[in-house]
N, CA, C and O of each residue as an XYZ file, in Angstrom:
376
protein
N       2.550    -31.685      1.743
C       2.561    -32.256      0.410
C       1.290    -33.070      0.227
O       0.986    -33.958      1.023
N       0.634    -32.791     -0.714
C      -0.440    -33.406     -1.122
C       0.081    -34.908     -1.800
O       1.002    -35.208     -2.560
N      -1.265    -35.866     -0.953
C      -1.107    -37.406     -1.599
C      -0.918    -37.600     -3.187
O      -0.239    -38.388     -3.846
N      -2.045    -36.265     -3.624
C      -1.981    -36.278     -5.626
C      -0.906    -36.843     -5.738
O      -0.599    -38.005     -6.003
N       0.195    -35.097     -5.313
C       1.640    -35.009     -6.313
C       2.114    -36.052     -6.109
O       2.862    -36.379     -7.031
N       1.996    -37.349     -4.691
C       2.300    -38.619     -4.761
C       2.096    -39.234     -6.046
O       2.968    -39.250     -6.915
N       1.217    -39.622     -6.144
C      -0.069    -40.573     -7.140
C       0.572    -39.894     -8.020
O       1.440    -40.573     -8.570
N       0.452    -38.043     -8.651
C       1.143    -37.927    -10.260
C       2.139    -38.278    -10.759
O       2.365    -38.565    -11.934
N       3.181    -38.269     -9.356
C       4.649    -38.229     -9.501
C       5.018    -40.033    -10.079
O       5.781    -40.253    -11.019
N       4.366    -41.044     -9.366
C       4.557    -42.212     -9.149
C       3.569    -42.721    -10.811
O       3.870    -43.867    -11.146
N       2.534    -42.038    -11.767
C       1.982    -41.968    -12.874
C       3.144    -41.769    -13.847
O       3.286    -42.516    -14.816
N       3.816    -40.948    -13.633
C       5.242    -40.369    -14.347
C       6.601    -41.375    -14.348
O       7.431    -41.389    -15.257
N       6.639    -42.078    -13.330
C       7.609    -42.626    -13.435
C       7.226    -43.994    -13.856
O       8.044    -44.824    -14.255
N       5.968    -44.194    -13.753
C       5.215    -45.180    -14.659
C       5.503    -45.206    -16.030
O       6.059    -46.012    -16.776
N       4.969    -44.094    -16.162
C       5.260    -44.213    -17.937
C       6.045    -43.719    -18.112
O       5.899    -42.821    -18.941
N       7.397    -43.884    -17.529
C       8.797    -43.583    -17.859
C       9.059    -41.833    -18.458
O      10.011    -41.339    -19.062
N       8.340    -41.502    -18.192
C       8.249    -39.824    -18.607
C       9.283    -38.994    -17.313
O       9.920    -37.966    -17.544
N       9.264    -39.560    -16.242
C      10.434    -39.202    -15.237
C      11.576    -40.185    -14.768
O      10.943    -41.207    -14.503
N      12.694    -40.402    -14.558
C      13.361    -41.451    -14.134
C      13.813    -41.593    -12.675
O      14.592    -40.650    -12.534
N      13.759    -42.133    -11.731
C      14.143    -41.996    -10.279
C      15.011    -43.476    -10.014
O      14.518    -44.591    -10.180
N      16.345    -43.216     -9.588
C      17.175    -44.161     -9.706
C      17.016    -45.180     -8.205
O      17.919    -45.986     -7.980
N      16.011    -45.091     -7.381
C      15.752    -46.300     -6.759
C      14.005    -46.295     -6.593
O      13.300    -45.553     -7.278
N      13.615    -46.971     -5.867
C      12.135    -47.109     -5.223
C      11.571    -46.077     -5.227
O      12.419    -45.216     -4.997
N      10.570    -45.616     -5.363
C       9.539    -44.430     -5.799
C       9.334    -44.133     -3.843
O       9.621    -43.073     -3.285
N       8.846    -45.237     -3.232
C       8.548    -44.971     -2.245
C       9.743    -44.895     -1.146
O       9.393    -44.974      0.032
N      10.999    -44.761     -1.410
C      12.568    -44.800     -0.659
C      12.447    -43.392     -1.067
O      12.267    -42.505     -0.233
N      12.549    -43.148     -2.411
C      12.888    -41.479     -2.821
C      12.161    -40.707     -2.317
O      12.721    -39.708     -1.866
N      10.293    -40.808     -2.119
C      10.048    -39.884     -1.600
C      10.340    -39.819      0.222
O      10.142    -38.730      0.761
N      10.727    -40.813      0.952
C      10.819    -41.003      1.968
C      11.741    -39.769      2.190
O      11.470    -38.815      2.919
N      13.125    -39.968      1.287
C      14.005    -38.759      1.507
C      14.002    -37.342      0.749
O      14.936    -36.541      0.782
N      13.301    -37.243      0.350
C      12.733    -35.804     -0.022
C      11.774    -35.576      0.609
O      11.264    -34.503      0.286
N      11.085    -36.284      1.668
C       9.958    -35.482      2.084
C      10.892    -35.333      3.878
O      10.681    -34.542      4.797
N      11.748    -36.285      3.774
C      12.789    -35.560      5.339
C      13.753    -34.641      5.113
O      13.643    -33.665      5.854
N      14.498    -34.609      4.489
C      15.407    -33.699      3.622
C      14.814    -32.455      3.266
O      15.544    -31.486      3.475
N      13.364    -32.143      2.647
C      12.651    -30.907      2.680
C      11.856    -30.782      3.812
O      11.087    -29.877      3.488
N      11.577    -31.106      4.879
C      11.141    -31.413      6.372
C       9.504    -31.488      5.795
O       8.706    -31.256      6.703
N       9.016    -31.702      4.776
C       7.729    -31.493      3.978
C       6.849    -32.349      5.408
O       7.355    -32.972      6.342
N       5.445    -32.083      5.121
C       4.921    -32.647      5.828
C       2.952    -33.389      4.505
O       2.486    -32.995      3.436
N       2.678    -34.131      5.166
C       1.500    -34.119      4.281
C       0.582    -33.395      4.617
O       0.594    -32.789      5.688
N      -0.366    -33.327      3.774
C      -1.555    -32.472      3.430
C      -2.668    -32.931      3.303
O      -3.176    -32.658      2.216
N      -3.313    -33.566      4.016
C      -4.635    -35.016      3.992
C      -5.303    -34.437      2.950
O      -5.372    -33.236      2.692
N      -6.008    -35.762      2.105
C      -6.825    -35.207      1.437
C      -8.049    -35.546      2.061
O      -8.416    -36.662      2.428
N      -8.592    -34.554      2.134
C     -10.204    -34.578      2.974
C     -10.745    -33.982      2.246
O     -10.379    -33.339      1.262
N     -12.235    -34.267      2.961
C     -14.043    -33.613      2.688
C     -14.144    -32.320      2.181
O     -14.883    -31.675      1.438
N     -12.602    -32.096      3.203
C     -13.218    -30.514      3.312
C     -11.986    -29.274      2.350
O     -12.025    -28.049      2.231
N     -11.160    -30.152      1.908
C     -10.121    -30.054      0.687
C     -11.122    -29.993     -0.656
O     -11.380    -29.055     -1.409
N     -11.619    -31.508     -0.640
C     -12.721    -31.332     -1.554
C     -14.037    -30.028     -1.991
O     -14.516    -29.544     -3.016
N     -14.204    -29.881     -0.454
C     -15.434    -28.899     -1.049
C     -14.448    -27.440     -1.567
O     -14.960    -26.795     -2.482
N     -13.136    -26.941     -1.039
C     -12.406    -25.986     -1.312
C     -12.110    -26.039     -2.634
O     -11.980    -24.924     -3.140
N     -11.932    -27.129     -3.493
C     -12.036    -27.200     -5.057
C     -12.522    -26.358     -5.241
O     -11.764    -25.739     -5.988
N     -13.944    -25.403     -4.972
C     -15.072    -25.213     -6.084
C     -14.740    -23.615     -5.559
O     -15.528    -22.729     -5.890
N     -13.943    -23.396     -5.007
C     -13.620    -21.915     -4.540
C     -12.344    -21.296     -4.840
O     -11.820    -20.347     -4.258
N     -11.703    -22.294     -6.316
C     -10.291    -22.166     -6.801
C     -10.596    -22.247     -8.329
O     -11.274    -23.084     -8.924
N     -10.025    -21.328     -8.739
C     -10.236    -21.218    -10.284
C      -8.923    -22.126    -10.709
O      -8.152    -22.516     -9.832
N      -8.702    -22.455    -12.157
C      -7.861    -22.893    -12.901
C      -8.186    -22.828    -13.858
O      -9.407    -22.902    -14.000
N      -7.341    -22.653    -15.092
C      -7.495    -22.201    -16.214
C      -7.775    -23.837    -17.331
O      -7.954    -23.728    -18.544
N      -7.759    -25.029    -16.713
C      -8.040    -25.890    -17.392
C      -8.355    -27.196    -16.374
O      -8.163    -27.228    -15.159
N      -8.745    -27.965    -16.994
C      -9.807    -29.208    -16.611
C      -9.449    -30.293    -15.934
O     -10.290    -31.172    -15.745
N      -8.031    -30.437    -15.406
C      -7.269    -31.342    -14.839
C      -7.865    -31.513    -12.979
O      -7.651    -30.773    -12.019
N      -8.621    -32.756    -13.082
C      -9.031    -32.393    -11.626
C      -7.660    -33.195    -10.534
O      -8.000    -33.383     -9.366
N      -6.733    -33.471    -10.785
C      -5.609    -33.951    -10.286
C      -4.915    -32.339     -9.472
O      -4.751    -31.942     -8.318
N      -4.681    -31.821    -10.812
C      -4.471    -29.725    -10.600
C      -5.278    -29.410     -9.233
O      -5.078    -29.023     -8.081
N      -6.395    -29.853    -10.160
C      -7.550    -28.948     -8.792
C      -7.677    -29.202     -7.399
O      -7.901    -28.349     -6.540
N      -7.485    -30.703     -7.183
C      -7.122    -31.008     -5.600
C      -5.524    -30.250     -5.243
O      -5.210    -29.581     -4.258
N      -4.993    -30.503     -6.013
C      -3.773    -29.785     -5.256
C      -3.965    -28.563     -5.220
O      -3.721    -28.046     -4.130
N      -4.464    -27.625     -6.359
C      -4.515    -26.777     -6.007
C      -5.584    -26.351     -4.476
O      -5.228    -25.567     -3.596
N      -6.265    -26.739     -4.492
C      -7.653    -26.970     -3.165
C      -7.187    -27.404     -1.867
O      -7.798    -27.283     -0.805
N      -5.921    -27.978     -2.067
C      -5.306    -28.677     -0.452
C      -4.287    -27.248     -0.161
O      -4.152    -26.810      0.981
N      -3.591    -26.595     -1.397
C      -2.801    -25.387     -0.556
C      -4.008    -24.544     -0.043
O      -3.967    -24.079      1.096
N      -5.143    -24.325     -0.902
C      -6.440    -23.203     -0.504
C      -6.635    -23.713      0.866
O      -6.810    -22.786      1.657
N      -6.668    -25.063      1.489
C      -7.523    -25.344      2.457
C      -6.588    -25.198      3.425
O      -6.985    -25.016      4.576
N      -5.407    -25.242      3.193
C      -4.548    -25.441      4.541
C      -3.572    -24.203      4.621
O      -2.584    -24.046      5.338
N      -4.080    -23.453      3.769
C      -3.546    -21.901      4.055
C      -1.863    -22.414      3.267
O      -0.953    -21.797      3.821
N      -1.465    -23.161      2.395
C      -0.439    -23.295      2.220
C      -0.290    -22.579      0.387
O      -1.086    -22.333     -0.520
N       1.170    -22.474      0.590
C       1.714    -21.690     -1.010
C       2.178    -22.909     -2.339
O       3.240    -23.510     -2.173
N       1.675    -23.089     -3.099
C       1.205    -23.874     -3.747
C       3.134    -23.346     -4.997
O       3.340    -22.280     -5.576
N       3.897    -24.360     -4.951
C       5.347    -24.352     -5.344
C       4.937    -24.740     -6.527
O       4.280    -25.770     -6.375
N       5.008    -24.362     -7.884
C       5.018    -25.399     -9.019
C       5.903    -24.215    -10.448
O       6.291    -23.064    -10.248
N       5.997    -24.973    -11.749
C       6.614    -24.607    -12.561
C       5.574    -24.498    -13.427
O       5.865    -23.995    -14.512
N       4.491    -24.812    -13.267
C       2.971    -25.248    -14.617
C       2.354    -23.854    -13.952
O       1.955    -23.409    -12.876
N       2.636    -23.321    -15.909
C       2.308    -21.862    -15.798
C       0.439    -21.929    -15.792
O      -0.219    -20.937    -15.478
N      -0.092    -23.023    -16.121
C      -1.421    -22.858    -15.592
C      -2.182    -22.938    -14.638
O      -3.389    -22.703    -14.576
N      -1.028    -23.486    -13.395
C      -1.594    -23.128    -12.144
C      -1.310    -21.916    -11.644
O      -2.029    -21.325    -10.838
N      -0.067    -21.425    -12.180
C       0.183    -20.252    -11.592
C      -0.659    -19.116    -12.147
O      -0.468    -18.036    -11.587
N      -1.671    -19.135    -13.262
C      -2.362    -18.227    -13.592
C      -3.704    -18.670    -13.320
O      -4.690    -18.570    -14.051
N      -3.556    -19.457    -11.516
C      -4.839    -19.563    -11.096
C      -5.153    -18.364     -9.841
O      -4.464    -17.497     -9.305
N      -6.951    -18.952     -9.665
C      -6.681    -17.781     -8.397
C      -7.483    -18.506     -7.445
O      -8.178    -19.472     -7.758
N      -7.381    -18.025     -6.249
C      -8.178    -18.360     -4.958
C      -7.121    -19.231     -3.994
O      -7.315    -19.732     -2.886
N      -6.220    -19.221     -4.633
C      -4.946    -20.242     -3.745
C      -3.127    -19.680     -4.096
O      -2.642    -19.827     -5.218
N      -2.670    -19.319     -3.422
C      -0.968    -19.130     -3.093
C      -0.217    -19.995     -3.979
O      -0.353    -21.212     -4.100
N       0.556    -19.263     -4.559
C       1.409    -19.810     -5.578
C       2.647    -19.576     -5.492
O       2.904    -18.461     -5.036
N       3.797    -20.422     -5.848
C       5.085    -19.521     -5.728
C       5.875    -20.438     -6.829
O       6.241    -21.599     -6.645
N       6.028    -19.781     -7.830
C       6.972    -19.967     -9.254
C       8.540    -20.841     -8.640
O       9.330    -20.487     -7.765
N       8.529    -22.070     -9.522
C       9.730    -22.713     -9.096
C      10.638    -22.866     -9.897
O      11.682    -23.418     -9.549
């Protein structure tokens, strides 16, 4: 799991656009053991994999995540039909 979807997820429940009924950082504690998830560093070299991933729009939040499944050989889970009509990185419709 990429740090982003941290940072977006925890943006969202900021501006009340998502609701999570305790601590942001308790909830993900148990969804990231419960899905045995593991993290996804964001590095140098995540970064330079950006520029070798298309996306159909300008969100550079998108683009690291999308760039951390490219870099770590991982399948990139989402429901945002504009990542999924990206290319250079694994996708799988949720």
């Amino acid at each position: 799991m990429s740090p982003i979807s941290t940072w977006e997820t925890m943006l969202l429940v900021d501006r009340g656009h998502i609701r999570i009924d305790s601590a942001l950082e308790a909830w993900f504690a148990e969804i990231i053991t419960a899905l045995a998830l593991h993290e996804a560093p964001l590095t140098h070299e995540v970064v330079f994999a950006a520029r070798e991933i298309t996306i159909p729009h300008n969100d550079p939040a998108d683009r690291l995540i999308a760039a951390t499944a490219r870099y770590y050989g991982l399948r990139l889970v989402t429901a945002d039909e504009r990542l999924l009509n990206g290319s250079g990185f694994l996708t799988l419709s949720a």
